[in-house]
TORFINU-834277 format. One line per field, with one value per residue: residue in one letter; x, y, z of N, C-alpha, C in turn. Coordinates in pm, 1 decimal, decimal comma. Example, Ala and Ser with C-alpha at 12.3 -4.5 7.8 and 13.67 -1.06 7.14 Angstrom:
<sites>
marlo <- (A | S);
n_xx <- (1319,0 | 1285,0);
n_yy <- (-569,0 | -225,0);
n_zz <- (780,0 | 708,0);
ca_xx <- (1230,0 | 1367,0);
ca_yy <- (-450,0 | -106,0);
ca_zz <- (780,0 | 714,0);
c_xx <- (1320,0 | 1290,0);
c_yy <- (-330,0 | 3,0);
c_zz <- (780,0 | 787,0);
</sites>
This chain:
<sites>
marlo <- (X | X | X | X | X | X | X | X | X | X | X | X | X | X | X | X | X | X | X | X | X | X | X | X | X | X | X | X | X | X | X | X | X | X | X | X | X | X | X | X | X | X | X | X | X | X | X | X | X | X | X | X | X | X | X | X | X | X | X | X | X | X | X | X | X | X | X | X | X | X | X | X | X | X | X | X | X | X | X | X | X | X | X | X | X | X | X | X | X | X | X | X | X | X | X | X | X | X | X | X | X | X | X | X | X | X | X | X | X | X | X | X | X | X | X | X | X | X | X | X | X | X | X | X | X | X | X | X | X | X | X);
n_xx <- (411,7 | 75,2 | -173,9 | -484,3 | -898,0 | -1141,3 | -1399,1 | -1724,6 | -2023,6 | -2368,5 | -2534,2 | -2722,6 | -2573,0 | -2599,5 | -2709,1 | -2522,8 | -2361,7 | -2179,8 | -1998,9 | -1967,3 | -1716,4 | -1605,7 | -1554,9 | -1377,5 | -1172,0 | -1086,1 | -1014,1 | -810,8 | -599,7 | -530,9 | -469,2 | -232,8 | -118,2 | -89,1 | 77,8 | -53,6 | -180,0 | -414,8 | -701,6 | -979,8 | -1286,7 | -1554,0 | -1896,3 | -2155,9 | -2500,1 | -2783,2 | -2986,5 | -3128,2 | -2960,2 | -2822,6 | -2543,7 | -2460,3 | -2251,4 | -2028,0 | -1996,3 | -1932,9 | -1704,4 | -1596,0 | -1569,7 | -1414,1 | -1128,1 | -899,0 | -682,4 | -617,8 | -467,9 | -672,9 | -926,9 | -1008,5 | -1260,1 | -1435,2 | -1562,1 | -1596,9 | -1869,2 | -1989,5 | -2012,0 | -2210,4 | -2532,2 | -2663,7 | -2550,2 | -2427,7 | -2424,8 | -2233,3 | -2003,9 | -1954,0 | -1902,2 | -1647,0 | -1514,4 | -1452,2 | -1304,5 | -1074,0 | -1033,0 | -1017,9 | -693,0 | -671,5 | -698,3 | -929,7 | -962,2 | -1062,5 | -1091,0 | -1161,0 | -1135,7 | -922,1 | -809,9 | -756,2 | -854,8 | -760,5 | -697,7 | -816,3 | -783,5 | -790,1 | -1047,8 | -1251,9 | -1183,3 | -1274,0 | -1532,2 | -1634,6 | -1583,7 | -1813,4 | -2042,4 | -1983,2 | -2109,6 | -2361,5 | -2483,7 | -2421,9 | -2662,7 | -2854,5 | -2723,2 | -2694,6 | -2978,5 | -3016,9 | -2920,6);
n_yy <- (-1950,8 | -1910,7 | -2020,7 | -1923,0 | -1872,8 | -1680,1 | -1528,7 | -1349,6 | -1155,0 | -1096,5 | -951,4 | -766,0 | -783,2 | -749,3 | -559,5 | -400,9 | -355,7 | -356,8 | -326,0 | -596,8 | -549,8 | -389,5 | -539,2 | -730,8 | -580,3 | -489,8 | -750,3 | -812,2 | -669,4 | -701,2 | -958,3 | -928,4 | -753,2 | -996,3 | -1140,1 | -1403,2 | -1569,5 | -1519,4 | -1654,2 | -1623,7 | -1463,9 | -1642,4 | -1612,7 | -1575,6 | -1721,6 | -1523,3 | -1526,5 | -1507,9 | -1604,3 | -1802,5 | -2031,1 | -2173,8 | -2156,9 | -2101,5 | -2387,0 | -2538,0 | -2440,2 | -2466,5 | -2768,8 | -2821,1 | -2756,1 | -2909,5 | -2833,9 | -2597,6 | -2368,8 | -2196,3 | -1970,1 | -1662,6 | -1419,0 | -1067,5 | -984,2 | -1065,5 | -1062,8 | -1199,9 | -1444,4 | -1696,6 | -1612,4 | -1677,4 | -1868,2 | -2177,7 | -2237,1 | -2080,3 | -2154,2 | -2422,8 | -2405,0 | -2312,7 | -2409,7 | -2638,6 | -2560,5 | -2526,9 | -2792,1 | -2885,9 | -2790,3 | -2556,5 | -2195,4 | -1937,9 | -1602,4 | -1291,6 | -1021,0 | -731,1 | -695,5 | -738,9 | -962,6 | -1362,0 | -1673,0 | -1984,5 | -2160,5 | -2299,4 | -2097,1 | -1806,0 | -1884,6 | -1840,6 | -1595,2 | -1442,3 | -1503,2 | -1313,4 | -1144,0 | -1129,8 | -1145,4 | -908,6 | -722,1 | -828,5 | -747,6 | -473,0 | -319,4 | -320,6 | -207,3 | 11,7 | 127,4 | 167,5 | 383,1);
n_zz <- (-1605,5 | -1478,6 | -1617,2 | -1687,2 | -1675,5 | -1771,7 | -1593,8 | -1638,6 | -1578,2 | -1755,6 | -1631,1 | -1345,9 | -1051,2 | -660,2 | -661,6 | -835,4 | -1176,1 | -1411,0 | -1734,8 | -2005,8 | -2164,3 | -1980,6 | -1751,8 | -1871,9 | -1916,0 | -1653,0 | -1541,9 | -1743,3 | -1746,1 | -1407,4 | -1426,4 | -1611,2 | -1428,0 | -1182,3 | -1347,3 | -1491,3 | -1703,5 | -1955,8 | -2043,0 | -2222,0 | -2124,4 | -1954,6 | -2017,1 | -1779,0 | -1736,9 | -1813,1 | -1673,6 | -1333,1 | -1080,1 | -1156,5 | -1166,6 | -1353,4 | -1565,8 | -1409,7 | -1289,4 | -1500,9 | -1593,4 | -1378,1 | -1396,7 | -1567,5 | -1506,0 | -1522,4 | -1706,0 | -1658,5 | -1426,2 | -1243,8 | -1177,7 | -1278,2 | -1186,9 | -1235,1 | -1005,2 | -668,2 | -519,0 | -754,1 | -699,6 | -567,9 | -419,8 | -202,2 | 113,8 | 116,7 | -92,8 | -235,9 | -35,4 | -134,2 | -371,9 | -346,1 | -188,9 | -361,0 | -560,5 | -349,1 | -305,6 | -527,2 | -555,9 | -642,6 | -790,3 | -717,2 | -853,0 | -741,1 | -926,3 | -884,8 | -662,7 | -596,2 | -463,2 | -372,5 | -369,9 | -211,5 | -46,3 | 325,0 | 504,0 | 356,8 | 270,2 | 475,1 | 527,2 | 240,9 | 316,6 | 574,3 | 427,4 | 303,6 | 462,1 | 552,1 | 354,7 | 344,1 | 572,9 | 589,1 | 501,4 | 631,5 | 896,1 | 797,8 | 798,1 | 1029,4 | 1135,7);
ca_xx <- (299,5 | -40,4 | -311,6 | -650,4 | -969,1 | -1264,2 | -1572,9 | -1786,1 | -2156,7 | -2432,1 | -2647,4 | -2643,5 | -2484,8 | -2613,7 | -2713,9 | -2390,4 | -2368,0 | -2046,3 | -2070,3 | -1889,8 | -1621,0 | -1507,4 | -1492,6 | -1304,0 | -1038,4 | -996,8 | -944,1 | -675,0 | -506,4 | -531,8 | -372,3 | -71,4 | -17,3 | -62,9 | 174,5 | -152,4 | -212,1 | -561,4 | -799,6 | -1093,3 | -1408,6 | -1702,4 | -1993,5 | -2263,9 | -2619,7 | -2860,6 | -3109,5 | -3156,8 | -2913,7 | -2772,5 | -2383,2 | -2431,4 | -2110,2 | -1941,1 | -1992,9 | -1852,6 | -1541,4 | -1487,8 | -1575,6 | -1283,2 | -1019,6 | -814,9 | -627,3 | -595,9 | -441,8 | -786,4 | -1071,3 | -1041,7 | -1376,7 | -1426,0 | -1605,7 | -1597,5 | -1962,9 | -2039,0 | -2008,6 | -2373,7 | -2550,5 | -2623,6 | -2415,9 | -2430,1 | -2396,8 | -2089,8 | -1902,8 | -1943,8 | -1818,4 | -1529,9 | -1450,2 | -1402,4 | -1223,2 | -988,5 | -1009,8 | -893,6 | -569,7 | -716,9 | -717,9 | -1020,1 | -879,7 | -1142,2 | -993,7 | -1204,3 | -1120,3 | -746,7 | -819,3 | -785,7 | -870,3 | -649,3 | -698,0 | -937,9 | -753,4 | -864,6 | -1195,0 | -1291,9 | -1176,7 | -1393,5 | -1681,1 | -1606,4 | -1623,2 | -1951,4 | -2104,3 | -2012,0 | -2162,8 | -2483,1 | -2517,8 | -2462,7 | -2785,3 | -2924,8 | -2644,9 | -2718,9 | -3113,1 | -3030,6 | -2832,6);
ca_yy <- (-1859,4 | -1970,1 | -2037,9 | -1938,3 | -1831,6 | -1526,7 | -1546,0 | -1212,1 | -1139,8 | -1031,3 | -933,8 | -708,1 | -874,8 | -741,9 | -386,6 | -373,3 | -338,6 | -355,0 | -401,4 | -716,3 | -510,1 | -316,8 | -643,3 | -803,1 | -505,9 | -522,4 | -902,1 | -797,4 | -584,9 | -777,4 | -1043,3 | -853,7 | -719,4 | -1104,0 | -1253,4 | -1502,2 | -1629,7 | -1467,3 | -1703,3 | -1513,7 | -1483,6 | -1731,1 | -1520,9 | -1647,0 | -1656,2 | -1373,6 | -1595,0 | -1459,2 | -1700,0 | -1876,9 | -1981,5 | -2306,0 | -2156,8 | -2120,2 | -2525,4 | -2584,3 | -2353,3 | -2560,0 | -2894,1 | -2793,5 | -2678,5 | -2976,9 | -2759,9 | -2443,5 | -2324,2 | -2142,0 | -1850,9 | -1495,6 | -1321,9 | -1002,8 | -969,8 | -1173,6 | -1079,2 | -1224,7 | -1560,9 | -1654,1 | -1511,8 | -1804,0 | -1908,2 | -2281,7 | -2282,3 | -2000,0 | -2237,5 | -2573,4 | -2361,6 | -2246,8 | -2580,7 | -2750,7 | -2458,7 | -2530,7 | -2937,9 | -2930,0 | -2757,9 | -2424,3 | -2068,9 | -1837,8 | -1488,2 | -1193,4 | -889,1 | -577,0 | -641,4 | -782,6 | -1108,1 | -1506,7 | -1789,8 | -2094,7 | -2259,4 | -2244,0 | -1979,5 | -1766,3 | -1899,3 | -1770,5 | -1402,9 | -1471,5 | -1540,5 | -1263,7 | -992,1 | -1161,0 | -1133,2 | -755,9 | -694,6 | -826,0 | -708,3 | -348,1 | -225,0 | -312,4 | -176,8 | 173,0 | 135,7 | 182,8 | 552,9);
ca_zz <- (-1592,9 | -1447,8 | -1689,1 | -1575,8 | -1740,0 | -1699,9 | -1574,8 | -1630,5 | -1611,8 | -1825,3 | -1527,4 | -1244,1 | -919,8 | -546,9 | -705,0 | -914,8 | -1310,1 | -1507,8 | -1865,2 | -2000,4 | -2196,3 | -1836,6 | -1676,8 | -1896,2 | -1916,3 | -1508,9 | -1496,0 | -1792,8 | -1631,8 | -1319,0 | -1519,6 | -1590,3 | -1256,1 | -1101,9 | -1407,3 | -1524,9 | -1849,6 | -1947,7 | -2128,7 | -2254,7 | -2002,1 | -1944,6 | -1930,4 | -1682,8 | -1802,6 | -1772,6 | -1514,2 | -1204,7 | -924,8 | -1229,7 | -1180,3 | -1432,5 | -1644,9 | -1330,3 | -1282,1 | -1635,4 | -1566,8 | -1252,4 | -1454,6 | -1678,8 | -1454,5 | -1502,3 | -1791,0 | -1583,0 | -1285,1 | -1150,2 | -1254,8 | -1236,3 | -1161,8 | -1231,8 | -868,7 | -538,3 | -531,8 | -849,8 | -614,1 | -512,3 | -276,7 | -82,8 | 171,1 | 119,1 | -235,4 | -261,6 | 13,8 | -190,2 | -472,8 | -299,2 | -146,4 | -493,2 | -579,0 | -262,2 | -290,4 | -689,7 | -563,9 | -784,7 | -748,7 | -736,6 | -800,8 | -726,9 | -1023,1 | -889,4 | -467,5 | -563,5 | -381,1 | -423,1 | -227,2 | -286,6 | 94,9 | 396,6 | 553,8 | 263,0 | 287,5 | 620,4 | 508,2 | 173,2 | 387,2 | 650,7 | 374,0 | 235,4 | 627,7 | 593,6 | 260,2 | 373,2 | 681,8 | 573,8 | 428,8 | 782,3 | 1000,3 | 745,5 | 783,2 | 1164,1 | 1175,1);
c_xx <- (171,6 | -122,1 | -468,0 | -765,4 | -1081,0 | -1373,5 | -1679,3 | -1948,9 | -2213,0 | -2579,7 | -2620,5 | -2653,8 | -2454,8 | -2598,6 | -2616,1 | -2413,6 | -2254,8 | -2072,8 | -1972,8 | -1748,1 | -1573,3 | -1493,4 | -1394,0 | -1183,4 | -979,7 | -981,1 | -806,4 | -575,9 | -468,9 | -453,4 | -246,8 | -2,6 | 37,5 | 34,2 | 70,7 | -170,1 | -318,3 | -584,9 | -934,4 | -1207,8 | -1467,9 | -1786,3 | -2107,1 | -2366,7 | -2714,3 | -2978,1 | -3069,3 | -3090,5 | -2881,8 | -2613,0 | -2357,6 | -2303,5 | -2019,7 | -1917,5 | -1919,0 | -1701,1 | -1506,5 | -1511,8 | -1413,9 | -1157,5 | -888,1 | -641,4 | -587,6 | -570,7 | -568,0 | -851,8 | -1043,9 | -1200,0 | -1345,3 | -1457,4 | -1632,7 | -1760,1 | -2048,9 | -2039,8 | -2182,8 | -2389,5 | -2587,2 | -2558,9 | -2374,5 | -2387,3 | -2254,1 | -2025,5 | -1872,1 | -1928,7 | -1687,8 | -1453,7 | -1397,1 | -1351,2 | -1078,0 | -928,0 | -914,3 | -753,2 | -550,6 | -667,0 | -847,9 | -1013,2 | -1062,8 | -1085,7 | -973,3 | -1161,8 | -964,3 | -749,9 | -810,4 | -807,4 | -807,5 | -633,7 | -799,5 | -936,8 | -831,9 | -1011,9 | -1263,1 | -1286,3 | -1266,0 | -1506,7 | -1718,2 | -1648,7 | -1781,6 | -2040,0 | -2128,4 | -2089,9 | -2312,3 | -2571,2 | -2522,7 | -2558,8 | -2846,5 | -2879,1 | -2672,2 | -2873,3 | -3120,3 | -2988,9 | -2929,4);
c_yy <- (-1941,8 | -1945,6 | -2021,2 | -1876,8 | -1746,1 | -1574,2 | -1353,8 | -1248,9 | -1053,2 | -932,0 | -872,0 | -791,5 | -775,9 | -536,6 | -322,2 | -370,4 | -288,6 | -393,5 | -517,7 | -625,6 | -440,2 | -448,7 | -727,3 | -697,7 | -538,4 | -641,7 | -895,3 | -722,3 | -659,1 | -896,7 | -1029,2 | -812,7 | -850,9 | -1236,6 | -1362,8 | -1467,1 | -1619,2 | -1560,1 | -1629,2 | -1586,9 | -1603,2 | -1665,0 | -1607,4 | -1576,6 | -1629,3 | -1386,0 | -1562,7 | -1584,4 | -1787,4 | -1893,6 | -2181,2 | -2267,3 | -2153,2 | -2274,1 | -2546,8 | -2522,9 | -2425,8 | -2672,4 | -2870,3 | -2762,4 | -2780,6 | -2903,0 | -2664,7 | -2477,7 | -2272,6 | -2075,8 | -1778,1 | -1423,5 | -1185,1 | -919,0 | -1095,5 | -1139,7 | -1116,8 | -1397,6 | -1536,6 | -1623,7 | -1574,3 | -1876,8 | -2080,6 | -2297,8 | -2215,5 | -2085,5 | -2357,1 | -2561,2 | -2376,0 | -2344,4 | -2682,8 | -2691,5 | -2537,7 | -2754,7 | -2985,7 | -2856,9 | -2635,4 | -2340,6 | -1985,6 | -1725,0 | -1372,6 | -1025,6 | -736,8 | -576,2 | -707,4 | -899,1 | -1249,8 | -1586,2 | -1946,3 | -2187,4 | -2197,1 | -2122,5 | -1865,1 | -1768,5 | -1835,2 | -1629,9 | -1380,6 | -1438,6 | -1424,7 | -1120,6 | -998,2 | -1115,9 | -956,2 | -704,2 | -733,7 | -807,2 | -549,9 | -300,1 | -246,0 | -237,6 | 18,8 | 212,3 | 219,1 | 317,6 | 662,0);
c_zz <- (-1575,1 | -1553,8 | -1608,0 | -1686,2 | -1692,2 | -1671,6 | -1492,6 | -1594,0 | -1663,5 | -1755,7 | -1398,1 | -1126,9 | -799,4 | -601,9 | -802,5 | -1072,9 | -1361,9 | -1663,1 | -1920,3 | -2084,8 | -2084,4 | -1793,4 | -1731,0 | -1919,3 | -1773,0 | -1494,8 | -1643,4 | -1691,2 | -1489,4 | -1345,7 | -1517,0 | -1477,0 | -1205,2 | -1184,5 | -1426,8 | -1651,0 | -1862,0 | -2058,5 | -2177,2 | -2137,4 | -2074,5 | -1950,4 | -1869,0 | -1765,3 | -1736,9 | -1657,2 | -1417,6 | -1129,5 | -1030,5 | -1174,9 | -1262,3 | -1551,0 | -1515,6 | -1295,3 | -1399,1 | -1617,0 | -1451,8 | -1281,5 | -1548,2 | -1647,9 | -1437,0 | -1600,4 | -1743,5 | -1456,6 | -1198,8 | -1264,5 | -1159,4 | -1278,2 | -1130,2 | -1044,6 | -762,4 | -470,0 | -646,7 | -818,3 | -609,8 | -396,3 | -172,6 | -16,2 | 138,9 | -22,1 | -292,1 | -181,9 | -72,6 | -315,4 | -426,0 | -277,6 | -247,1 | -506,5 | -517,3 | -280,0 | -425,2 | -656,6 | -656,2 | -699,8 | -810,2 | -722,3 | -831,4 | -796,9 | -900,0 | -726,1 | -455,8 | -456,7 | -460,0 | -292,8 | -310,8 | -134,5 | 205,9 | 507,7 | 460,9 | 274,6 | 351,9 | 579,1 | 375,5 | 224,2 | 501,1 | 560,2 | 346,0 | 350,7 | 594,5 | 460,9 | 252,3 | 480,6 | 715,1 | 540,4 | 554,7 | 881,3 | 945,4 | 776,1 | 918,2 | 1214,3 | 1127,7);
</sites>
C-alpha cells in the first residue's frame, strides 16, 4: 500500500472555500477508493500565494510514495512556480494525487493535461465575460 500524506488549506483557493474538516474527509475517502495509506494533512498557511508547507511535504517525500491534495487548484496560480512544483514532483519518482477532480500526475504526460485543465480554469471568467 502506498504511503502518502494531505495537504489541505486554511484559505480560500481561486474563489473556492472548503473547510479543513471536508477536505480532509474527501482525500479520506479518496484514499480508500485509490488503496493509499492516509497520513494526516499538511495544512498550508493562511498568506495569500503561500505554498511553503507544500515545499516541506516535498522536502520530506523521501518516506512517502507522494501528496494527496484536496484540490488540483490548490497548486499555485502561477504558471512557473506550479510547473517547478510539479517537475520535482515528477523527477523524485512521486505522485501528486488531486482528491476533489480524481486526478494524479506521476509523469510529463500527466503534466501537460494538469496544465491544460489549469489554461481552462483561467481562461473561463473571460470566455463567460464575452456571452
Amino acid at each position: 500500500m502506498k504511503k502518502i500524506k494531505g495537504y489541505i488549506f486554511s484559505r480560500p483557493f481561486l474563489g473556492e472555500r472548503a473547510p479543513q474538516h471536508i477536505q480532509n474527509i474527501v482525500i479520506r475517502e479518496f484514499c480508500k477508493k485509490e488503496n493509499l495509506h492516509y497520513s494526516l494533512s499538511a495544512v498550508e498557511y493562511a498568506m495569500n500565494n503561500s505554498c511553503k508547507t507544500l515545499y516541506q511535504l516535498i522536502n520530506d517525500l523521501k518516506n512517502l510514495n507522494g501528496i494527496v491534495a484536496y484540490s488540483l487548484f490548490q497548486l499555485p496560480f502561477n504558471n512557473f512556480e506550479r510547473n517547478k512544483i510539479l517537475k520535482i514532483i515528477i523527477k523524485k519518482e512521486k505522485t501528486f494525487y488531486f482528491a476533489l477532480e480524481d486526478l494524479k500526475i506521476s509523469n510529463k504526460n500527466e503534466l501537460q493535461k494538469i496544465e491544460n485543465i489549469w489554461l481552462v480554469k483561467k481562461l473561463l471568467p473571460y470566455c463567460l465575460k464575452k456571452i
